[in-house]
C-alpha positions as CSV (number, residue, x, y, z in Angstrom):
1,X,-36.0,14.6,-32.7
2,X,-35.9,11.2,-30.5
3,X,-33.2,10.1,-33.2
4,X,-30.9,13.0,-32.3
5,X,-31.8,13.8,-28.3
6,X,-34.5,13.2,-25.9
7,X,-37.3,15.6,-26.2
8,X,-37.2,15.1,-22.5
9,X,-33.7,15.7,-21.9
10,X,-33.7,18.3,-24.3
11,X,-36.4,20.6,-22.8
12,X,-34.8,19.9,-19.3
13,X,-31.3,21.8,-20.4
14,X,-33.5,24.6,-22.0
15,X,-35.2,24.8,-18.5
16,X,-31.5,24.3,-16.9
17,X,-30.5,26.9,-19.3
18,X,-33.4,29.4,-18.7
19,X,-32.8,29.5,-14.8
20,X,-28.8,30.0,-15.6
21,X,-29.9,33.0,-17.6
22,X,-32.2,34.5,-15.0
23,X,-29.4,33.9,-12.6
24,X,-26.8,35.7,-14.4
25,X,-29.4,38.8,-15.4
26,X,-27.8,42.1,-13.5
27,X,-29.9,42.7,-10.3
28,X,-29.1,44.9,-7.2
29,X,-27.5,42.2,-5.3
30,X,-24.5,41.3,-7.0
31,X,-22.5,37.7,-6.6
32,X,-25.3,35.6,-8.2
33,X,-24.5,36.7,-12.0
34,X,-21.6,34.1,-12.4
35,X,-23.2,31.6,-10.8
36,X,-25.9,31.4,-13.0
37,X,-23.8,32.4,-15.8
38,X,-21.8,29.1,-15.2
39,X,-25.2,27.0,-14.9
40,X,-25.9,28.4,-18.2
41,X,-22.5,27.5,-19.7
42,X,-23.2,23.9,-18.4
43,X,-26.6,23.8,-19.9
44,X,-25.2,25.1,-23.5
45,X,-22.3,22.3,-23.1
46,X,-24.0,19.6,-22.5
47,X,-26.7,20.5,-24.5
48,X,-24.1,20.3,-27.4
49,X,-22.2,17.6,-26.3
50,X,-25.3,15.4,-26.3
51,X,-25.8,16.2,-29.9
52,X,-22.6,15.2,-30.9
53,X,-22.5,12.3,-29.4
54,X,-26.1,11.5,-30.8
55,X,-24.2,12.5,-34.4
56,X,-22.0,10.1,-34.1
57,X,-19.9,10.1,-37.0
58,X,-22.5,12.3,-39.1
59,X,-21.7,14.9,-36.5
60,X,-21.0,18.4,-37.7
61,X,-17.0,19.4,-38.2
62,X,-15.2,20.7,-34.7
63,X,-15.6,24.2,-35.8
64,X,-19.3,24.6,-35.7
65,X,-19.6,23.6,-31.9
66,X,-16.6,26.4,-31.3
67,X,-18.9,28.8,-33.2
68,X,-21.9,27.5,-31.5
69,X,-20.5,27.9,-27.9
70,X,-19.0,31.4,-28.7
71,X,-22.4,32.6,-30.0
72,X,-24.6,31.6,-27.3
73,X,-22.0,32.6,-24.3
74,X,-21.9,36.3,-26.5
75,X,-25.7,36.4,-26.5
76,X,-26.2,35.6,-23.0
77,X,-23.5,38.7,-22.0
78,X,-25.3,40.9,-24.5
79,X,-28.4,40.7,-22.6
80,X,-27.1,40.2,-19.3
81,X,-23.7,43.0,-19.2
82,X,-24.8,46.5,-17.0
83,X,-23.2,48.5,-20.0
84,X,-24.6,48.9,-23.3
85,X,-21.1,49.6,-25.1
86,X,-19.8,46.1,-24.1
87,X,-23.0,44.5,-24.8
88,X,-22.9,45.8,-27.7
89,X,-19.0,44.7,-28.4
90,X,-20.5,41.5,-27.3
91,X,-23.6,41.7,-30.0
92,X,-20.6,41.8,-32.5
93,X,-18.8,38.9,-31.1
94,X,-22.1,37.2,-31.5
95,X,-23.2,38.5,-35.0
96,X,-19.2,37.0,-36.0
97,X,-20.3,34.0,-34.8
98,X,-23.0,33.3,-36.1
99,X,-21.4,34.4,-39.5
100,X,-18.7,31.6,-38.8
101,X,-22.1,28.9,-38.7
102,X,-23.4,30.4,-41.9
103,X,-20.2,30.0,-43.6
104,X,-19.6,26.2,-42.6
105,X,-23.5,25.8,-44.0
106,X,-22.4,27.1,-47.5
107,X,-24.4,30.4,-47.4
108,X,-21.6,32.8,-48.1
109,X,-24.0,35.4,-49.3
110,X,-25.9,35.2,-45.6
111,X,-22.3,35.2,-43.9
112,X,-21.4,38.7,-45.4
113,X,-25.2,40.4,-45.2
114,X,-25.1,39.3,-41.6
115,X,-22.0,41.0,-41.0
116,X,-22.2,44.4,-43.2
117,X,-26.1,44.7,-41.9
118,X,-26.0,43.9,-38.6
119,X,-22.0,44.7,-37.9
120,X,-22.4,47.5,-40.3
121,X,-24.8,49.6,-40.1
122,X,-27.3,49.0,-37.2
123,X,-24.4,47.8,-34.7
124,X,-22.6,51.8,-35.5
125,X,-25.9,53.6,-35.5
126,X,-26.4,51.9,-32.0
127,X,-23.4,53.3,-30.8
128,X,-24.1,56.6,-32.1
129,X,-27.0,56.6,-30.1
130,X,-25.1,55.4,-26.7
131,X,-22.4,58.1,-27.5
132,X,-24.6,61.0,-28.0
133,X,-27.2,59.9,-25.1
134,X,-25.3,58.8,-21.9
135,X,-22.1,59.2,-20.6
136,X,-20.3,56.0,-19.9
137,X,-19.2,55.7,-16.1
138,X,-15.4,55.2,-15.3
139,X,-15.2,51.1,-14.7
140,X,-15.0,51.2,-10.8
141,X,-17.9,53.3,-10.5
142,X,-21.2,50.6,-10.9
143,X,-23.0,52.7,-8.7
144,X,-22.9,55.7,-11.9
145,X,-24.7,53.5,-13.9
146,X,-28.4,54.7,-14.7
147,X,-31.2,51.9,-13.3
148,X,-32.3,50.4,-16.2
149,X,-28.7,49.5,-17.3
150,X,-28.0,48.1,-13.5
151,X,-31.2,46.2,-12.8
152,X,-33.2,43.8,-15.2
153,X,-36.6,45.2,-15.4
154,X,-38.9,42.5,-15.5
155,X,-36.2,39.0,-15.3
156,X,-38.5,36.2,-14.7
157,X,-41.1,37.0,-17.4
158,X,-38.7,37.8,-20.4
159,X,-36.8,34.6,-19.2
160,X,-40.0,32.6,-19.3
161,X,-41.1,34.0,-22.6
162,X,-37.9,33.9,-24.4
163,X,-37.0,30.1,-23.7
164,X,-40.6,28.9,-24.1
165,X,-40.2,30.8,-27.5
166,X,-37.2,29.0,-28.2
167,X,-38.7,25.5,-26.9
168,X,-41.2,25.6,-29.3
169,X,-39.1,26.9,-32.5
170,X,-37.2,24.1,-31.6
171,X,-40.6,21.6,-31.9
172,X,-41.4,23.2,-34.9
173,X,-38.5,22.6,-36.5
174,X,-38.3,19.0,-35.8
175,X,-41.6,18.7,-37.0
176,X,-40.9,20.7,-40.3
177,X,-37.7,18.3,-40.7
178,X,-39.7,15.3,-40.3
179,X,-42.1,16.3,-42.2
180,X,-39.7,17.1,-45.1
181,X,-38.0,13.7,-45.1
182,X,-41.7,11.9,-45.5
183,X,-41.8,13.6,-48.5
184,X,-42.1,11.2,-51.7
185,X,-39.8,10.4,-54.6
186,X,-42.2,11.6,-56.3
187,X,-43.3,14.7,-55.3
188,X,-39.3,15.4,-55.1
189,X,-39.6,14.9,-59.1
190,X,-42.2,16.8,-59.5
191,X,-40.9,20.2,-57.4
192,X,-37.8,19.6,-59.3
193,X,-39.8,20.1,-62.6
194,X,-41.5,22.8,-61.8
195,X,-38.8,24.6,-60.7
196,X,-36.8,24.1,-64.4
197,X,-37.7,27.6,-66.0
198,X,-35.1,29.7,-63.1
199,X,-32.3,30.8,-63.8
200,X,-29.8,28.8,-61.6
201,X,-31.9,25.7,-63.1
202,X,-31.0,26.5,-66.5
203,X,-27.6,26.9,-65.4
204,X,-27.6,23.4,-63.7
205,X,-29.0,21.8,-66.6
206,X,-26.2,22.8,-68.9
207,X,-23.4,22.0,-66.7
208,X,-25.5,18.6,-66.2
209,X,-25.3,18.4,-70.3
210,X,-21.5,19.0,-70.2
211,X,-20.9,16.4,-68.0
212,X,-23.0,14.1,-69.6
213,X,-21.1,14.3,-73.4
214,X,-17.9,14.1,-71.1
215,X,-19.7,10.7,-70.4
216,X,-20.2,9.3,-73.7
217,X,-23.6,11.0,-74.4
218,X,-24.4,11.2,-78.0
219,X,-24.6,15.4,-78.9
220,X,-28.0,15.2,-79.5
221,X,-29.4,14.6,-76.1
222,X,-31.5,17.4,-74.5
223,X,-31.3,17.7,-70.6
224,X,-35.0,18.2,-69.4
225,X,-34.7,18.4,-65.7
226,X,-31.9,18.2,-63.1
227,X,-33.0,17.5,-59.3
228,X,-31.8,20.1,-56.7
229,X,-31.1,17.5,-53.8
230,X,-28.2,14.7,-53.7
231,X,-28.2,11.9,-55.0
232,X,-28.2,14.5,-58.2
233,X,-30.1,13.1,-61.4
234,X,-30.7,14.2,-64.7
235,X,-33.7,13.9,-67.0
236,X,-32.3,13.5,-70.5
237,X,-34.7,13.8,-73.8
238,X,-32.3,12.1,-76.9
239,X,-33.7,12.5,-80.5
240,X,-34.1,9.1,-81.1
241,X,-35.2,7.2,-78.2
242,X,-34.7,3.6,-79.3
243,X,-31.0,4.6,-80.9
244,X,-30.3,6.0,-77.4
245,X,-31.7,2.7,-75.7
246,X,-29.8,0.7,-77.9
247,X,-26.2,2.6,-77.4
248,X,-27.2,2.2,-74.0
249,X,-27.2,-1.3,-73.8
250,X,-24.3,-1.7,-75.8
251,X,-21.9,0.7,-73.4
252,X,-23.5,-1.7,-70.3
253,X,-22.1,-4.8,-72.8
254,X,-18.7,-3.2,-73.5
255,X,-18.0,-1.8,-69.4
256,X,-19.1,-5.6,-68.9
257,X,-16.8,-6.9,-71.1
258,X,-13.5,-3.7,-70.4
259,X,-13.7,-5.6,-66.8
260,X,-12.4,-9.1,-68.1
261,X,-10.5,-7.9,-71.0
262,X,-7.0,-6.7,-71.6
263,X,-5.5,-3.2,-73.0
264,X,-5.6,-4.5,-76.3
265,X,-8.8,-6.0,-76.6
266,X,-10.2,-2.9,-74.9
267,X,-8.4,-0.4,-77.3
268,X,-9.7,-2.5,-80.4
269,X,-13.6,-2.0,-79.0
270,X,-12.9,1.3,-78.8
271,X,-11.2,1.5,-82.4
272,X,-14.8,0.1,-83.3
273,X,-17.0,2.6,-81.7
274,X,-18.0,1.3,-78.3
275,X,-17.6,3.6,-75.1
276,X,-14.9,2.0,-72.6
277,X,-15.7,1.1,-69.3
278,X,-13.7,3.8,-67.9
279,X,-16.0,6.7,-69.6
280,X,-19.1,5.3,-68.7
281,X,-19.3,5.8,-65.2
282,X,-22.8,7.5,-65.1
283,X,-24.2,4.9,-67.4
284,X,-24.3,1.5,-66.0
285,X,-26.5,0.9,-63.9
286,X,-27.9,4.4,-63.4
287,X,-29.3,5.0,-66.8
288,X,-32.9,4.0,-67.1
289,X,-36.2,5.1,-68.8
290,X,-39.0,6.5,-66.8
291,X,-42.4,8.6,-67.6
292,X,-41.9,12.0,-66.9
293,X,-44.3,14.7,-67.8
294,X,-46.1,12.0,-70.5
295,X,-42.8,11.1,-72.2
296,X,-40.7,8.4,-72.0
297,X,-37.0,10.0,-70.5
298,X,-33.7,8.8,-69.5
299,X,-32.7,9.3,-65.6
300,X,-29.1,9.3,-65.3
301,X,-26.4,10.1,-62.1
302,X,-24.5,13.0,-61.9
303,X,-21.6,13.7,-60.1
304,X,-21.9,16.1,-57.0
305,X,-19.9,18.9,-58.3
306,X,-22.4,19.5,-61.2
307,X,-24.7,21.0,-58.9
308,X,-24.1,25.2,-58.7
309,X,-22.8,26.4,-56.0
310,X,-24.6,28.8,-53.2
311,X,-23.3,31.9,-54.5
312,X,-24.0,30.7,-58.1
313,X,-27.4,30.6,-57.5
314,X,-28.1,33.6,-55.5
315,X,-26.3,35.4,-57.7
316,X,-28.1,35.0,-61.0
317,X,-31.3,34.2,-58.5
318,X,-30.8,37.9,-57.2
319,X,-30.1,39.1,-61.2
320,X,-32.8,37.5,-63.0
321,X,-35.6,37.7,-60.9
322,X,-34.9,40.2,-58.3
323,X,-33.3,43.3,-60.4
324,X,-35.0,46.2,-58.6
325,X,-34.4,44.5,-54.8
326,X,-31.0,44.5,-55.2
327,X,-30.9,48.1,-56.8
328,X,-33.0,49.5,-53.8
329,X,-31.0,47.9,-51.3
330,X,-27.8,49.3,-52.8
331,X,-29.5,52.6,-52.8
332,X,-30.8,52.5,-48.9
333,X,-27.1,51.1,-48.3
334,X,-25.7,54.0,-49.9
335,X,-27.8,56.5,-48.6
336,X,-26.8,54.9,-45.0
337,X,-23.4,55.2,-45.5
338,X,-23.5,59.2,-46.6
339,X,-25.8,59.4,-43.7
């Protein structure tokens, strides 16, 4: 965490934050509510200004600090506006938002559950219930409005509780971040292995082999294991290990020598069976033996767009081994809609 903020610095906007919330919860004296609104505006700002800044240029695209700001300023009026319709408008502005962070993250799938779950269905049975139960007060009557939905009941503590809840999420995930980036080479390997028999593996693994004969790969080479995580590598098996070693060493030879020679002498090497330097971009120098389950295998690069994408994955994730969850949830969805 010291790497992106100070903890310090950090917890002291929460706290700024938390009193801005309390500030701007409705209460029986009214005039307060944007002033502490507007302290917790200035806590969420420079909360995500610092961030950025701390980013520098690793920081995230402009859109996700437009989606940031938009969902916590929604959240704050959801819990904090007198009438339950517009808090609940405002639940959708914030459930949108949050969509909008999913989507820059990659997890399309997430983006539209969030929005046909919680936009869907629970935000419309919620304002079912608001229809059918109250009666919502002309807009220059705030004295119609029942007292629960005019004054907080219990500010302080659910102010307390819910920012020392998000304090320490916040610790825990730093800690589960750093945690993760101690984690070995090898242990990396080894999860990768394990993890070869799903589906999106196997998928991964032959759009790993495709690229690799687009390399120069002889036909018979067997991918093993392809790593999840960038820099993306491939575990290759070939029939005969010494040929492979040897072709190897020659394509290293010939890129070696395509750099220093001319079109003609380049299109004669190739006229005699060596690779050209310009299809041998995952060999040299990323091609080298290692022991890998008690075999001697070849690791080799691959190029980012190997990997499957998120909704590759889910999907045959959500096929192949979770058939009868996904044919129950599009029962209960359908049995919600007719309902």
């Amino acid at each position: 965490m010291a790497h992106l903020i100070n903890p310090i610095l950090l917890y002291g906007l929460l706290a700024v934050g938390a009193v801005g919330a309390a500030g701007a919860l409705p209460r029986a004296r009214t005039g307060g509510q944007t002033l502490g609104a507007l302290l917790a505006a200035i806590a969420a700002g420079a909360l995500l200004l610092t961030l950025a800044l701390a980013a520098g240029p690793d920081r995230p695209s402009l859109y996700f600090y437009i989606f940031a700001f938009i969902a916590l300023g929604a959240s704050l009026r959801v819990v904090t506006h007198p009438r339950p319709v517009y808090a609940a408008l405002y639940f959708i502005l914030t459930v949108l938002a949050s969509a909008g962070l999913f989507t820059l993250l990659g997890a399309e799938f997430l983006t539209f559950a969030l929005v046909i779950i919680y936009a869907g269905a629970i935000l419309i049975t919620y304002l079912f219930v608001i229809m059918l139960a109250t009666e919502a007060p002309r807009e220059e009557r705030l004295e119609a409005l029942a007292e629960y939905d005019a004054h907080s009941q219990s500010p302080a503590l659910a102010v307390v509780l819910g920012f020392a809840l998000l304090g320490t999420l916040t610790g825990m995930l730093n800690q589960a971040g750093a945690a993760q980036a101690a984690d070995s080479e090898l242990q990396n390997k080894r999860r990768d292995v394990a993890s070869q028999g799903e589906p999106a593996m196997a998928l991964l693994r032959e759009k790993a082999r495709d690229a690799l004969l687009k390399a120069g790969f002889p036909d018979d080479v067997r991918v093993v294991a392809v790593t999840r995580r960038t820099p993306y590598l491939a575990y290759v098996a070939p029939a005969d290990p010494a040929a492979f070693e040897a072709l190897v060493q020659q394509s290293k030879q010939a890129a070696a020598a395509d750099k220093a020679a001319d079109e003609t002498e380049a299109s004669q090497r190739k006229k005699e069976g060596l690779l050209p330097a310009s299809a041998l971009a995952l060999l040299p120098p990323l091609v080298e033996p290692i022991e890998l389950r008690g075999r001697t295998v070849f690791q080799a690069s691959l190029p980012a767009d190997v990997a499957p994408t998120n909704i590759e994955a889910v999907g045959v994730a959500l096929l192949h081994e979770h058939p009868l969850a996904l044919e129950l949830a599009g029962v209960l969805l359908l049995m919600a809609m007719l309902a």
